[in-house]
C-alpha positions as CSV (number, residue, x, y, z in Angstrom):
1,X,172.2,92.8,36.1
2,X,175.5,94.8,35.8
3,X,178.1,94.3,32.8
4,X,180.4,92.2,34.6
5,X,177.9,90.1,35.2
6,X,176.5,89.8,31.4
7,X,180.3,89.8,30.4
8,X,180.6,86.6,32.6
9,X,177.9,84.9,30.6
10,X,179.7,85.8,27.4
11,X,182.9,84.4,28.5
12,X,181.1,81.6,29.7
13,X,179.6,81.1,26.0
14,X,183.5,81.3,25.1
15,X,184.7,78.6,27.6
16,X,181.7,76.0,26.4
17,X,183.5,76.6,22.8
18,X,186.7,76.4,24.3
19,X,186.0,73.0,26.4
20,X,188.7,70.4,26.2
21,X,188.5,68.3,23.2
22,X,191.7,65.9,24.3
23,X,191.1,63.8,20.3
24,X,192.8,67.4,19.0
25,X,195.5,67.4,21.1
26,X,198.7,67.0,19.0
27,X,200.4,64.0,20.6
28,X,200.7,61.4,17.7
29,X,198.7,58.4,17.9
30,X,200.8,55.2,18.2
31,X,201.2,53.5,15.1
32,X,203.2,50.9,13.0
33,X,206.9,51.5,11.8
34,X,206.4,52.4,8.0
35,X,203.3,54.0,8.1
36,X,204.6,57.4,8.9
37,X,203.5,57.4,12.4
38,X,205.7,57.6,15.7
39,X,207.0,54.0,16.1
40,X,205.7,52.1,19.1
41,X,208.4,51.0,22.1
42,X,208.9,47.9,22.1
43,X,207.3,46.3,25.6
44,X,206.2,42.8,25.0
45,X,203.2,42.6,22.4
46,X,202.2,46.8,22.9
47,X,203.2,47.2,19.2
48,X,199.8,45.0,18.3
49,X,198.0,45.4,21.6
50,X,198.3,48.5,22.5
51,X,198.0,49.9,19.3
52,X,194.4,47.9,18.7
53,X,193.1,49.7,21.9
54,X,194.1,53.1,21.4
55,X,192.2,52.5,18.5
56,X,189.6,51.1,20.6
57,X,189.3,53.7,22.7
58,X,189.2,56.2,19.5
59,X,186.3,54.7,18.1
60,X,184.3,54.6,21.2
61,X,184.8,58.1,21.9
62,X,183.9,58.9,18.2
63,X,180.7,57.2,18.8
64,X,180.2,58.6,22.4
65,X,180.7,55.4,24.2
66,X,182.5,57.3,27.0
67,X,182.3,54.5,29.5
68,X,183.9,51.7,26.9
69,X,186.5,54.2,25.9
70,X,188.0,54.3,29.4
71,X,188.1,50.9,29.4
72,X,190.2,50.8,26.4
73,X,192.6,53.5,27.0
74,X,193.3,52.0,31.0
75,X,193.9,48.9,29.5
76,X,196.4,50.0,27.0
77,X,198.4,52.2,29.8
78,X,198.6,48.7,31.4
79,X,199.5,47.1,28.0
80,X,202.2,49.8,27.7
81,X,203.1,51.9,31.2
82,X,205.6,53.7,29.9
83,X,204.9,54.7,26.5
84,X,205.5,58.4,25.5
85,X,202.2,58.7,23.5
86,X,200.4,57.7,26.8
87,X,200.4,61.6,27.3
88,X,197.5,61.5,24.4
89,X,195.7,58.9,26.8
90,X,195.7,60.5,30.0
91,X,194.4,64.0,28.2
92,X,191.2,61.5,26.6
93,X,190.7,60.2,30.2
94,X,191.0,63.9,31.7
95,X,188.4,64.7,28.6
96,X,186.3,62.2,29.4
97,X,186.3,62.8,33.3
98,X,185.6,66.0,33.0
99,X,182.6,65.4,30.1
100,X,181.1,63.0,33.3
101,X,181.4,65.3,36.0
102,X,185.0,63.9,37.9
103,X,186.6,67.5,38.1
104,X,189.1,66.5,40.2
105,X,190.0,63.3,38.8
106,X,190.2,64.8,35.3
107,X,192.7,67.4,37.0
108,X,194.7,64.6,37.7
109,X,194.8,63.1,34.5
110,X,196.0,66.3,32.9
111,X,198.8,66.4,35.4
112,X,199.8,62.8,34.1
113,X,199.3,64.0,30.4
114,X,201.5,67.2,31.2
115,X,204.6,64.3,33.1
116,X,204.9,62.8,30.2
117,X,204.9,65.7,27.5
118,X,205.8,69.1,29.6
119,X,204.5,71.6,27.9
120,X,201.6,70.6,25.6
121,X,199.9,73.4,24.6
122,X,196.6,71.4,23.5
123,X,196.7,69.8,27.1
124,X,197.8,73.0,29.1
125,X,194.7,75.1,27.5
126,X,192.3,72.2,28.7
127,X,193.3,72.2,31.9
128,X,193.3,75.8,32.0
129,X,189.9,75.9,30.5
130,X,188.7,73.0,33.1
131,X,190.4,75.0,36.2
132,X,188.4,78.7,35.2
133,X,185.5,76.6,35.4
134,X,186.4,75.4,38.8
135,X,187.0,78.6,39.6
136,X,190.8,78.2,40.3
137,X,192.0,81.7,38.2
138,X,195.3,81.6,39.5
139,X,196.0,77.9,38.5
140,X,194.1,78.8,35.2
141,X,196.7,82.2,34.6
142,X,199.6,80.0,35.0
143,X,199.1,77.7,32.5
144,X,197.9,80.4,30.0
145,X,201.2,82.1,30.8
146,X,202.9,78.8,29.7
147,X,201.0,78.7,26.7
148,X,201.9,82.3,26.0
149,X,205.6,82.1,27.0
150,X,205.4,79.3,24.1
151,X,203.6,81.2,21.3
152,X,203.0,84.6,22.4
153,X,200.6,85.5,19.9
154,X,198.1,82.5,21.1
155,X,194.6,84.0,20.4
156,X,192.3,81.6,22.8
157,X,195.6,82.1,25.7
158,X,195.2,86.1,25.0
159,X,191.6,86.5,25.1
160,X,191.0,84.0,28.5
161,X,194.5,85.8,30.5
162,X,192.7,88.8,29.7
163,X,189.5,88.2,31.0
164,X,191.1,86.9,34.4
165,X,193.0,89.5,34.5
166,X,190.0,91.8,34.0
167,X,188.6,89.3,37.1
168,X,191.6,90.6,39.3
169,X,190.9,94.2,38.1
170,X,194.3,94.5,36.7
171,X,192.9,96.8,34.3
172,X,195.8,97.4,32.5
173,X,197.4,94.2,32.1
174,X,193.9,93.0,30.8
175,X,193.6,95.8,28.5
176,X,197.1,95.1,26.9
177,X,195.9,91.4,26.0
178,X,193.1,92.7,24.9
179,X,194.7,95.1,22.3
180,X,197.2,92.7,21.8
181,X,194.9,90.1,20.1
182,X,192.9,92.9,18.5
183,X,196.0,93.5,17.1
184,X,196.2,90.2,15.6
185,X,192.6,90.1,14.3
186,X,190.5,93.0,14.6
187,X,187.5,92.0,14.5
188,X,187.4,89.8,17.2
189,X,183.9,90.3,19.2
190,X,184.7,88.7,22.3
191,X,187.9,90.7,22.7
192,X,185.9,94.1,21.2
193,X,183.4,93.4,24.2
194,X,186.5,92.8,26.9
195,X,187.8,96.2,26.3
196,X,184.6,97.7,26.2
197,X,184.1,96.7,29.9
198,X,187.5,97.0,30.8
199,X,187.6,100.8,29.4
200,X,184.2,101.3,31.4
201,X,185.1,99.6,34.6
202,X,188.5,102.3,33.9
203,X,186.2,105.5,33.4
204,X,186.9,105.5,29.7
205,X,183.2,105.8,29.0
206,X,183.9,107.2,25.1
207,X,186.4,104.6,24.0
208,X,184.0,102.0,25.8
209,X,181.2,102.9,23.5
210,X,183.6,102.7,20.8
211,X,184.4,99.6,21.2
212,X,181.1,98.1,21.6
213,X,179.7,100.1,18.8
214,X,182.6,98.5,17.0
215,X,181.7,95.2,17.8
216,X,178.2,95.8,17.1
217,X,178.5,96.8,13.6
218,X,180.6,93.8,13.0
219,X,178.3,91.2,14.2
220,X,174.6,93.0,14.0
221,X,173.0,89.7,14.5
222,X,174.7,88.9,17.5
223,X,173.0,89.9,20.8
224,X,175.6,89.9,23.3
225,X,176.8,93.4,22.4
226,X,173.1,94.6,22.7
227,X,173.0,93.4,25.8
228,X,176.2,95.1,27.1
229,X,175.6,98.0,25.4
230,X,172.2,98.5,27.1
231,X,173.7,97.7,30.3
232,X,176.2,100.8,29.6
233,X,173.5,103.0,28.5
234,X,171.6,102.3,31.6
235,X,174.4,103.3,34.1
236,X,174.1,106.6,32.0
237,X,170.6,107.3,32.3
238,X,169.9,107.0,28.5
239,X,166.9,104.9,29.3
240,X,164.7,104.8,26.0
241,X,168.7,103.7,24.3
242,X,168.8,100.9,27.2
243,X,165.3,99.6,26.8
244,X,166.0,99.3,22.8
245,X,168.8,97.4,23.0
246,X,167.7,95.0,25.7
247,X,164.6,94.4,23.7
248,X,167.2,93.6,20.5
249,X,169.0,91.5,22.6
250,X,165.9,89.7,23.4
251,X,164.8,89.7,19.9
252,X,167.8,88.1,18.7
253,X,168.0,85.9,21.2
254,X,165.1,84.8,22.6
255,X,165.9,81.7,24.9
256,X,168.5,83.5,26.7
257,X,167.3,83.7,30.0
258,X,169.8,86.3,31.5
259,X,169.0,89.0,29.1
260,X,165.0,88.8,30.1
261,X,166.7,88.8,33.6
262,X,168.7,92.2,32.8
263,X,165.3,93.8,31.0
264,X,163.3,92.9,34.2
265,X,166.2,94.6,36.5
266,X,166.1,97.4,34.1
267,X,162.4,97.4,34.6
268,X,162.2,97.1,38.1
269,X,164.9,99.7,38.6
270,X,162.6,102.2,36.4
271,X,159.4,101.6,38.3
272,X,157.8,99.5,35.2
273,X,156.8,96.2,37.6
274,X,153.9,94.7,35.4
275,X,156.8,94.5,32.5
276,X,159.6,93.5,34.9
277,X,157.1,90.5,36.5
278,X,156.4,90.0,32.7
279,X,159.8,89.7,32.0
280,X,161.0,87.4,35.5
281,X,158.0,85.2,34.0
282,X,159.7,84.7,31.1
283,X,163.1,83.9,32.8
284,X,161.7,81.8,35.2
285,X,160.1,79.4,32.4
286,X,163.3,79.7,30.4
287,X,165.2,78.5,33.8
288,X,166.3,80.9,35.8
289,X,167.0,80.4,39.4
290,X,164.6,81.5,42.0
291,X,168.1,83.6,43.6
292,X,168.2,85.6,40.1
293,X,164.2,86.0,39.7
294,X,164.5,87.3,42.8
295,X,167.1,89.7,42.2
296,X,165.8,90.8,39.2
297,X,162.6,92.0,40.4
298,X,164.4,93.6,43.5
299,X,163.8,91.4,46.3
300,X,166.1,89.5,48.4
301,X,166.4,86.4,49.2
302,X,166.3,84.9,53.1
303,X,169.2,83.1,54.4
């Protein structure tokens, strides 16, 4: 397994963290005059109606009712079409369309959200977060570049335009995100581990260590930067290093099946089969797909 690919699983650790969660978007909730909320318009009955189901809909998000929530928040766009705080509805919907699987509807309902209140950085970083998923980087960039056009110093906007940057092996541009949010907060692991990999992938082999020995002191416990490390040690023939810090990685974190699935490449790579079969075992039962077991213990898979 190669760094990019363990630095994949770490971002993807980063985006499951990062997944949109539309109730902290910072578009008011509609309330009464008086009460220090945003006042509601004034279509017939919304100031009691639609106010009860935004409410509503609150509630049965709160309590994971996702299905009764969309009910409520569609009926109060009817209630209210053209409300301004409908841009806090459409996000929920997009939140919960994407929570039940309708990518492309959720996409949809951001680009309602986003009509209604250009700009929104809580919305734009969901959608952004939802299209890297997707797989769309380039949709993704741009709204991270709106985000950051906004409030430059924007750590989650800094550390995800870096890593697609580092996708598109723009090296340099990643590497200046990269030191640009270290800047802000030095000890940030995720972006420690980016420009690890981006110095590697540069031939910077020394500041690469560096930087992963940074991040390794910071966060002992952590096994990602084991893992990585291992992966760099490996490419450099320091075998006995590797092997330790593959079996930390494991140690540390046990259920994670793509580190067993590095150790057995490692393994397999170094002639050790009974520990890399040991090892695919292991990945196997902790649900690996029969395309990685395979690759991990060096065979390929027919078409």
């Amino acid at each position: 397994m190669s760094n990019k690919t363990l630095f994949l699983i770490i971002i993807s650790l980063c985006l499951l963290a990062l997944s949109p969660l539309a109730a902290q978007v910072s578009t008011p909730l509609p309330t009464k005059e008086g009460q220090g909320g945003v006042p509601v318009s004034r279509e017939s009955g919304e100031s009691t109606a639609y106010a009860r189901l935004v409410r509503q809909g609150i509630t049965a998000m709160e309590d994971d009712s996702l299905r009764h929530a969309e009910l409520f928040f569609r009926q109060a766009l009817k209630e209210a079409p053209s409300a301004q705080t409908n841009a806090i509805l459409w996000s929920h919907l997009a939140s919960i369309a994407e929570r039940t699987g309708r990518e492309q509807e959720a996409l949809e309902d951001y680009r309602m959200a986003l009509t209604i209140a250009p700009g929104t950085m809580g919305i734009l970083l969901s959608r952004a977060s939802l299209y890297l998923k997707m797989g769309n980087e380039g949709s993704a960039l741009a709204d991270y570049n709106e985000v950051l056009q906004q409030q430059p110093d924007h750590q989650e906007a800094l550390l995800m335009r870096a890593f697609i940057k580092q996708q598109q092996r723009l090296l340099k541009d990643a590497r200046e995100d990269y030191e640009h949010l270290l800047r802000l907060l030095p000890t940030h692991e995720q972006a420690l581990l980016g420009l690890a990999l981006v110095n590697d992938q540069a031939r910077r082999p020394q500041e690469a260590m560096e930087n992963i020995n940074r991040a390794i002191d910071l966060y002992p416990t952590h096994a990602a930067g084991y893992a990585l490390r291992a992966g760099m040690e490996f490419e450099r023939k320091l075998y006995e290093l590797a092997e330790m810090d593959y079996s930390m990685a494991i140690e540390l974190d046990p259920n994670n099946a793509s580190y067993r699935l590095a150790r057995a490449s490692f393994y397999t790579k170094t002639k050790r089969k009974r520990l890399a079969r040991e090892d695919v075992r292991e990945a196997a039962r902790l649900g690996a797909s029969p395309a990685e077991v395979a690759g991990a213990a060096g065979y390929k898979m027919k078409k």
